[in-house]
N, C-alpha and C positions, 0 to 999 in steps of 0.2 A: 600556221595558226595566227588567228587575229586578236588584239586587244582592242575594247570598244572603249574609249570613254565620252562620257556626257557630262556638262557643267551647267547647271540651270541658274540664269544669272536673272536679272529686274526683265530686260528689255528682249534678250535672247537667250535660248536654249541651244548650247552650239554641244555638235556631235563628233567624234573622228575614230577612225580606223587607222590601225598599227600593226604595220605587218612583225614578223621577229625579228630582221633588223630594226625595228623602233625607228621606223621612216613612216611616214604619213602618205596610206592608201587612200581616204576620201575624208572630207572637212564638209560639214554642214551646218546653215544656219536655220535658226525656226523660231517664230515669236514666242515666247514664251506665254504660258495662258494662266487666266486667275485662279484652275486646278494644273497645279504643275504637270499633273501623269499625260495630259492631254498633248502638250508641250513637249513631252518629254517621248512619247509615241509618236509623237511627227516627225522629230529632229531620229529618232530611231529608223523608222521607216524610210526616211528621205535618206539617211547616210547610206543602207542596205540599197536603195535604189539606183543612188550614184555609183557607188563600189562594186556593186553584181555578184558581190564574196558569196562566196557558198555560207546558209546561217550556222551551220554545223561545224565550220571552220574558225569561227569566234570562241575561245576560248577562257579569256576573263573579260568582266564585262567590272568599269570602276564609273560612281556614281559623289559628283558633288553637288550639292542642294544647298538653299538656302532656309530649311523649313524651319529648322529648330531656330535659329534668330527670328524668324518671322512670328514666331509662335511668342517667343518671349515678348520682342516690339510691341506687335498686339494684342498678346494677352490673352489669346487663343488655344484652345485644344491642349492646356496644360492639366497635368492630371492632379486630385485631390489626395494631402500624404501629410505624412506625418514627421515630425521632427526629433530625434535624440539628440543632444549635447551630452557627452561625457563629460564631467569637468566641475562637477559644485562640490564642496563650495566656494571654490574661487573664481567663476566664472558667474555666478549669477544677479555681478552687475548690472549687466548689458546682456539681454533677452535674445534668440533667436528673431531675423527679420529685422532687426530695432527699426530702420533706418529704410526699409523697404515702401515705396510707395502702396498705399490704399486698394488700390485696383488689382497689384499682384498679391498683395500677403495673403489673399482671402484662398489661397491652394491652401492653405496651412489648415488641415481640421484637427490641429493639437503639437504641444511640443510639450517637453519634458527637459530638466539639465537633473541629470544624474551624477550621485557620487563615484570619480576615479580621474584618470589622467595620469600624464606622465609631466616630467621635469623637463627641459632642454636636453638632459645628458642619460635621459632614460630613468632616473628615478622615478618612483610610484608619489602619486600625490596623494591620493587615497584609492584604498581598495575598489574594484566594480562597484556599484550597488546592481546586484542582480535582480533584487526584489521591486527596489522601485523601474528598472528596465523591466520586467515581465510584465509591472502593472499597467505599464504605460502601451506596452504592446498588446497585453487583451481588451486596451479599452478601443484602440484604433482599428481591432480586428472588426472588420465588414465593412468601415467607414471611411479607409482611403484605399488606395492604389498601387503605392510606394511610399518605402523610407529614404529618411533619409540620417544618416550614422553620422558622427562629426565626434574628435577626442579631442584634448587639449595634447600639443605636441605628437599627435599620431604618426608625423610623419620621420619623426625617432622612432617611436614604438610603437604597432598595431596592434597589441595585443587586446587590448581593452573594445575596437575597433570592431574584431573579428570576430571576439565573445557574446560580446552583444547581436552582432549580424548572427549566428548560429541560434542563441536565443528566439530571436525575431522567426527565425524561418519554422522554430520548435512549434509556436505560438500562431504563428500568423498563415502556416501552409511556403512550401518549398518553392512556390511558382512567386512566391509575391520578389517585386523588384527592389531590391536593396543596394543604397549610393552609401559608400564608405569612404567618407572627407582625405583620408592619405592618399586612396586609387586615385586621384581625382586632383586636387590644390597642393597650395606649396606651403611654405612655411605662414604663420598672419592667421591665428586661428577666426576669426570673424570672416575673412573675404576667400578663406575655404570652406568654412560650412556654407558660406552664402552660394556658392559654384555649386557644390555639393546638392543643395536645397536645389537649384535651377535644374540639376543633372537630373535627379528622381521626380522631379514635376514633368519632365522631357519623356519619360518611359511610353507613353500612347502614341506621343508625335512619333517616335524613333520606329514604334514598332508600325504604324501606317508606312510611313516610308521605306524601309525596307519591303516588307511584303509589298507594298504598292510598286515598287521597282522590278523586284523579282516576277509579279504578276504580268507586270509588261514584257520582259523579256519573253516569259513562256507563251504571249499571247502572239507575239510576234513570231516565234518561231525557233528563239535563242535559246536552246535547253541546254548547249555541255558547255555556259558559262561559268567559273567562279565569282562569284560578285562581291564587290572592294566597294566602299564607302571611303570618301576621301575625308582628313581628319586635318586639323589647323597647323600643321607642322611640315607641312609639303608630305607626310607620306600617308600609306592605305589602311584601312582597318578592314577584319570581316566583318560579314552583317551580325553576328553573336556578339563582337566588341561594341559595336556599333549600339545595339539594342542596350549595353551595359553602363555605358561613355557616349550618351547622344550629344552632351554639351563637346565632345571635342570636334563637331562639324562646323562647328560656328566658326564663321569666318574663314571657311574652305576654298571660296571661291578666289581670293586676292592671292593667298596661298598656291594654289592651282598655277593662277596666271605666272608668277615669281616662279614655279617648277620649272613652267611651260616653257619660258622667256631664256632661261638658264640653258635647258634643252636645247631649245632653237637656233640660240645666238654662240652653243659654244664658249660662255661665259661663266665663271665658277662665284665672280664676285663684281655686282654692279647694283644700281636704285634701276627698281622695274616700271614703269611708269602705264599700268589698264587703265584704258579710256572707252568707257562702256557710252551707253544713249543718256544717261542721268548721271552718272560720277564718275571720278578719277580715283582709283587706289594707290598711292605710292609706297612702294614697299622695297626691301635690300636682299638680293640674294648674296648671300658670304659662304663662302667653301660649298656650294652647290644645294645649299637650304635657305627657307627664307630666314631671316634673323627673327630671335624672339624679342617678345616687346620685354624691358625689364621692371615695369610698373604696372601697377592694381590697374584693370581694365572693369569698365565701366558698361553693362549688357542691359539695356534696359530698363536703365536707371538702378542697378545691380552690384555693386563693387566687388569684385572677385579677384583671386591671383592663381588660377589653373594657369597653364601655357596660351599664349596667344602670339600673333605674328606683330612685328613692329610694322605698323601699317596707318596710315593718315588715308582720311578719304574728301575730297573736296567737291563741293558739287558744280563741277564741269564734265560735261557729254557729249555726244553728237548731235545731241539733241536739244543741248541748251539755250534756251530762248535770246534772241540779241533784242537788246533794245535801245532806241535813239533817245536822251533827255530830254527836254525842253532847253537847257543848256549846251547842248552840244557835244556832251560825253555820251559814250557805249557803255552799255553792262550788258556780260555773260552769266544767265543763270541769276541763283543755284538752279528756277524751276526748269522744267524739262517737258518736251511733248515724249520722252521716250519710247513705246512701241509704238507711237503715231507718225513714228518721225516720215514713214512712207507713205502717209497723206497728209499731211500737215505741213511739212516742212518747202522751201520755193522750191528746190528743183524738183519736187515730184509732185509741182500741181500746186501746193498750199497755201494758206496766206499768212506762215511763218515764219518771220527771220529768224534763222538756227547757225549755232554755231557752224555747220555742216557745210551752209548755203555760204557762208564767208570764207570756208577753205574753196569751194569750187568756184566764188568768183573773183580768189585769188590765184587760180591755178593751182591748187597745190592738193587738188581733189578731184575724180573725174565721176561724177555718182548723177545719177538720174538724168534729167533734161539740163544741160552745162545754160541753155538760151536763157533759161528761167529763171539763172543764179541774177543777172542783168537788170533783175528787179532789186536787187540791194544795191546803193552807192557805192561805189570802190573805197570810196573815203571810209564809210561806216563799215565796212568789212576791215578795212586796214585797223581802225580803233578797234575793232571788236578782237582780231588777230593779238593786238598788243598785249590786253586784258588777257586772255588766254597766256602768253607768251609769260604775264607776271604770276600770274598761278600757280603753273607750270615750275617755273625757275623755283619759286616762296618756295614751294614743294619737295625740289629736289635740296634748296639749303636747310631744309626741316630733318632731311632723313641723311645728312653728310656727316660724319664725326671728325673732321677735320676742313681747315678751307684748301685743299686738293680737289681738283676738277676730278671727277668719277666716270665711269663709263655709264652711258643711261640708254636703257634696252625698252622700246616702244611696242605694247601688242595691243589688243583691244579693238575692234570694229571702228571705235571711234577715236583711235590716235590719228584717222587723216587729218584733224584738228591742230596738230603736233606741230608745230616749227622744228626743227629739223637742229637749225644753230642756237642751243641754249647757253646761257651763261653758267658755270659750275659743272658743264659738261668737257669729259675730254674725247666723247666720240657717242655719238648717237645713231644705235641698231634701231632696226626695223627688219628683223627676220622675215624669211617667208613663212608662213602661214600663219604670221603674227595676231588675226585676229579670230582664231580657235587658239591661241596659246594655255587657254584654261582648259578647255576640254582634254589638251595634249598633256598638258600637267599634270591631271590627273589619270590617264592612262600611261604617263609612264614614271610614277611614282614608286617611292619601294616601301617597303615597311620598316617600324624603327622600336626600339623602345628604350626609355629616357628613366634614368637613378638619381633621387636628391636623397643625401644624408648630411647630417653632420656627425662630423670625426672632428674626434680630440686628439693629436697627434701625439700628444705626450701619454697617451695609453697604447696607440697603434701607430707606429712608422709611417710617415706618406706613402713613401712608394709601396707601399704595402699594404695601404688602404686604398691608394688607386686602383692598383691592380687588383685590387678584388672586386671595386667597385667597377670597374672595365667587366668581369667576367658578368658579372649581375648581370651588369645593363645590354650586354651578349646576348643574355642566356631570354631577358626580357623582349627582345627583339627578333628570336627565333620563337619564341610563343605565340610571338603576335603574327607569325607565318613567315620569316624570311629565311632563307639557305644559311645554313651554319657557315660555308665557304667564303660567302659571298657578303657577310656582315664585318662592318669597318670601327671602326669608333669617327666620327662628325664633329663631336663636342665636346672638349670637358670644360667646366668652370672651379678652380679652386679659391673660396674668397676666403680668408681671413675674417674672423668674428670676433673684434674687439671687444663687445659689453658681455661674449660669455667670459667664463673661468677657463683656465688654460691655455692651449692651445691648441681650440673648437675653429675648425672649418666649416664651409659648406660647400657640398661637394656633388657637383650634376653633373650627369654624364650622359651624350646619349649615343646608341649606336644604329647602325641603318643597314639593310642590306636588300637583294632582291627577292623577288616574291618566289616562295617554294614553289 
């Protein structure tokens, strides 16, 4: 049996097949198109072409996309919904969206802050208001899409959380889509309802994409697939989590690459460095996941704190434009011909200086017509190389927590761009298949699921509140479809919380195993 996975990146849609030793049967590349399915049926087609696998022998099919960022960036195809705050009257300083640019807030056709909430330590702040949540939900009935639920400290207690989502479903009918701010963000009640808000605006995008996937498989011929959405954490979700948690695809793709690169290279902890046609992702895999970012992330001009990958993007590609000064200096980029780069760019005909064209007529790339690279100077290739070479480096000392030279893992189509000898490196891979390392990523990801609490130890023993929180975060990770057997613990974090009372931790934990 085969696993298929697909990674739909800017400039290519790359495909691969995995046999059940998790060894790479066929790698494909396909441009990716301004309707992804189109892109994403080619790079389908062409992998089945090159492999000659029987379709019937493909047995999970995992899928990372860029839609749901896409949707947010431009401000497209988000649905119209509603908003609860739980939390007044202590929260009715600072309004849902405060701080939201113009062009997005307008999803909002209503919000409400409701009397209850909790404490830090679980106490009630005030009772539900059930009356003013039911009114606010017959007035939204017809007129949005999806909610969205948000408590103050929900993610101590959901009780208030849940109440309200049962409410909503009493009122509003059993199909409507409900985001509830605990499933979802971390602690910061403002930059989890804001994620929360982004999550239930995402319910239309989530649910095209999924069926839009699924539809391709069957069209193609792929029916006894399981099909995996890949999720920001290096590992899979089903398409029903998927549809629930559309905000955790974002940023799937750099994720991917960091799985991919780890996979490849036999490396459990290195800075991964994806060199796509328009950008660079630098990113760290540590104990064989990517590292999460530990600050508020920024989606579209959005301020949130759900999980996201520690990931820098800089715009260097294969496709970056080089240009000669009037002074005599080179600049790489940011712009990019990116999927043009195979007519546009010198070795394939164009009247481009591309980053691409200065590795090949430095030797250190063999891509299209080498004669053609002969139209850039040696000199202005060598400048242009430098620039790249300081990027690069800036890059790797962004994402180092110490000054120890790292090991640096190269994948991407367009790492030929790559110098090989950087500074702050202690050894720089270039796996093979390095540049589907995303699409491998996410065909051979596992599934996970991840516990934040705070504990007051002076009411509950550490080691006794770990291990309960280990079996949670277990029991959370064989939900999300992985083998009891074969689930580990990846993560704990225990911090110390100076400005609560006692002695309040907080306490994440996540665990990972393979797909049932």
């Amino acid at each position: 049996m085969y696993r298929l996975g697909i990674d739909v990146g800017g400039t290519n849609t790359d495909a691969v097949l995995i046999d059940e030793q998790l060894q790479v049967t066929a790698e494909v590349k396909y441009p990716t198109s301004a309707d992804i399915y189109d892109g994403i049926v080619g790079a389908l087609r062409e992998v089945l072409r090159v492999s000659g696998v029987d379709k019937s022998e493909i047995s999970m099919a995992m899928l990372g996309t860029t839609q749901c960022t896409n949707a947010i960036v431009e401000r497209k195809h988000l649905a119209p919904i509603g908003i609860l705050r739980i939390g007044a009257p202590a929260t009715r300083g600072i309004r849902p969206m405060v701080d939201w640019a113009e062009d997005i807030c307008r999803i909002a056709a209503g919000s409400a802050i409701v009397g209850g909430g909790f404490e830090y330590d679980g106490k009630e702040l005030a009772p539900f208001d059930r009356e003013a949540a039911r009114a606010f939900f017959e007035e939204m009935k017809g007129q949005v899409e999806a909610i969205a639920i948000s408590c103050v400290f929900s993610t101590v207690r959901d009780d208030h959380e849940k109440e309200a989502a049962k409410l909503c479903r009493e009122i509003m009918g059993e199909n409507i889509p409900i985001s509830i701010s605990s499933e979802i963000g971390s602690m910061g009640l403002i930059e989890r309802e804001n994620a929360t808000i982004l999550n239930a605006a995402l319910c239309q995008v989530a649910k095209r994409f999924t069926e839009g996937f699924a539809r391709s498989l069957q069209e193609e011929g792929v029916n006894n697939a399981r099909i995996y959405l890949s999720q920001n954490d290096g590992t899979l979700m089903t398409m029903e989590y998927a549809r629930r948690y559309p905000i955790l695809t974002i940023a799937c793709g750099p994720t991917n690459s960091i799985c991919g690169a780890g996979y490849l290279s036999s490396r459990k902890d290195a800075v991964v460095i994806d060199v796509g046609g328009t950008t660079t992702d630098l990113g760290v895999i540590q104990n064989g996941f990517p590292r999460e970012s530990g600050v508020a992330v920024t989606i579209g001009g959005v301020r949130t704190n759900f999980r996201m990958p520690d990931v820098i993007s800089i715009g260097l590609g294969g496709g970056s434009i080089v240009r000669q000064l009037p002074d005599g200096s080179v600049t790489v980029g940011p712009d990019s011909v990116g999927y043009e780069i195979t007519t546009k760019a010198l070795v394939f005909g164009g009247d481009t200086m591309t980053a691409t064209d200065a590795a090949v007529r430095l030797g250190m790339a063999d891509i299209g017509d080498k004669s053609l690279a002969a139209n850039m100077e040696e000199e202005t290739a060598k400048k242009a190389m430098e620039a790249i070479r300081a990027f690069i480096e800036d890059g790797i000392d962004a994402m180092k927590t110490s000054n120890q030279a790292v090991d640096v893992i190269l994948t991407g189509g367009g790492s030929i761009i790559v110098p090989e000898d950087l500074k702050g490196a202690a050894a720089v891979t270039k796996p093979e298949h390095y540049g589907t390392a995303n699409a491998i990523g996410s065909a051979i990801s596992k599934v996970s699921g991840t516990l934040e609490q705070l504990i007051n130890y002076d009411e509950v023993p550490r080691e006794e509140a770990l291990e309960q929180a280990r079996i949670e975060a277990t029991e959370l990770a064989i939900s999300a479809g992985a083998l009891r057997d074969t689930v580990e613990i990846i993560d704990i974090e225990d911090v110390p919380l100076a400005y609560y009372p006692g002695n309040t931790n907080r306490v994440k934990i996540k665990a990972a195993g393979k797909l049932a």
